[in-house]
Structures are given as structure tokens and as C-alpha cells.
C-alpha positions in Angstrom: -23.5 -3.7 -2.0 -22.0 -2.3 -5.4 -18.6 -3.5 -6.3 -17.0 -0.2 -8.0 -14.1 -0.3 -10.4 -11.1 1.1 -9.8 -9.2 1.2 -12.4 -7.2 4.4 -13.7 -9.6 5.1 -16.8 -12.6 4.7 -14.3 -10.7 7.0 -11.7 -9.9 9.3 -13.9 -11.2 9.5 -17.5 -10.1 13.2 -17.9 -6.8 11.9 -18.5 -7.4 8.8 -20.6 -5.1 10.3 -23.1 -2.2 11.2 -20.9 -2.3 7.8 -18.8 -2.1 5.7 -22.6 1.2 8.3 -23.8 2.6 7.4 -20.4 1.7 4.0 -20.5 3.7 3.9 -23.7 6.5 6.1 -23.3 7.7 6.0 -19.2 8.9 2.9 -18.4 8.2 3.5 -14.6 4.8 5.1 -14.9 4.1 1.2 -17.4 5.6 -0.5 -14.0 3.6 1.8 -11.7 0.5 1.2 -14.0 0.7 -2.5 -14.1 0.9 -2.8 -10.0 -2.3 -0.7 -9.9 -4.4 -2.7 -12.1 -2.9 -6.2 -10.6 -3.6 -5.0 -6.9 -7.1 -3.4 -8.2 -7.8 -7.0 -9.5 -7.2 -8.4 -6.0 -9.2 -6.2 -4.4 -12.2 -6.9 -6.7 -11.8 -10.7 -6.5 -12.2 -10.4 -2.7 -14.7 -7.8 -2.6 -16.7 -10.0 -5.0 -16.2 -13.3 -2.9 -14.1 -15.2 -5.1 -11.0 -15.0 -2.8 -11.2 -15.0 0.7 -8.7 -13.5 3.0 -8.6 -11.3 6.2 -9.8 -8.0 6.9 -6.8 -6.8 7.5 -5.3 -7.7 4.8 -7.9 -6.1 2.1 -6.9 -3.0 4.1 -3.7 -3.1 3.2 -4.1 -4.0 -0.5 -6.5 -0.9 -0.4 -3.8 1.0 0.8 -1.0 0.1 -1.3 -3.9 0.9 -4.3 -4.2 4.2 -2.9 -0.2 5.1 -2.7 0.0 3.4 -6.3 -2.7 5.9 -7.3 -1.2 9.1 -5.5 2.0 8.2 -7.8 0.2 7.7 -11.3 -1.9 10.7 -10.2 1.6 13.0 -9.7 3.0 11.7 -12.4 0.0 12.1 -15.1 0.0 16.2 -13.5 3.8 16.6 -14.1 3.4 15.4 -17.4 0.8 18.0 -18.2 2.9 20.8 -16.9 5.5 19.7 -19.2 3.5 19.1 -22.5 
């Protein structure tokens, strides 16, 4: 099985520039960011074996990556509407 990367320049490289100005300049799109990548990391240590933990519960940190995601993703398109 092949571990994929999840991380927001992997999910979306058409907007590697928009997610580093946001990054940078919105502090809550920096908070949103940061949760992403540190839930992404769980989820790759467990789908990689070096944590072990329910089922269950890798369900629900792959759902809270997904919400986190839906939010960076509206965020990155409002910002394009407004540049």
C-alpha cells in the first residue's frame, strides 16, 4: 500500500503561491495551516506503522484533516476573488 502525502502544497500546488501570502499575512489561515500539517503528520505516522492506535480513531483524525482542508480550501478561493 502507498502512503500518499497530504499536505496542502501536495493537495493543491496550483495555489502554492496563495497558501505562502496567506501563510504569511492571515493570522487564522497560519493557525488553520499549522493544525493541518500537525494532524496530516499523525495520520502518516499511523498509516506508516510507527504509532498505533484504533481504527476509529484514524477516522476521525482523517476527518478533522478533511474539515481543516475544506477551510484552507475556502479561504485560499476568497482570497483569489479579492486579489
Amino acid at each position: 500500500m502507498t502512503i500518499e502525502k497530504h499536505d496542502l502544497h501536495h493537495e493543491f500546488p496550483e495555489y502554492k503561491d496563495e497558501i505562502h501570502h496567506l501563510k504569511m499575512n492571515d493570522a487564522h489561515f497560519a493557525r488553520l495551516f499549522k493544525e493541518y500539517h500537525e494532524c496530516d503528520h499523525e495520520v502518516h505516522r499511523i498509516e506508516t506503522g510507527a504509532e498505533n492506535t484504533s481504527d476509529d480513531y484514524l477516522e476521525s483524525l482523517k476527518k478533522q484533516r478533511l474539515h481543516l482542508k475544506d477551510q484552507l480550501f475556502s479561504i485560499i478561493k476568497k482570497a483569489q476573488t479579492v486579489a
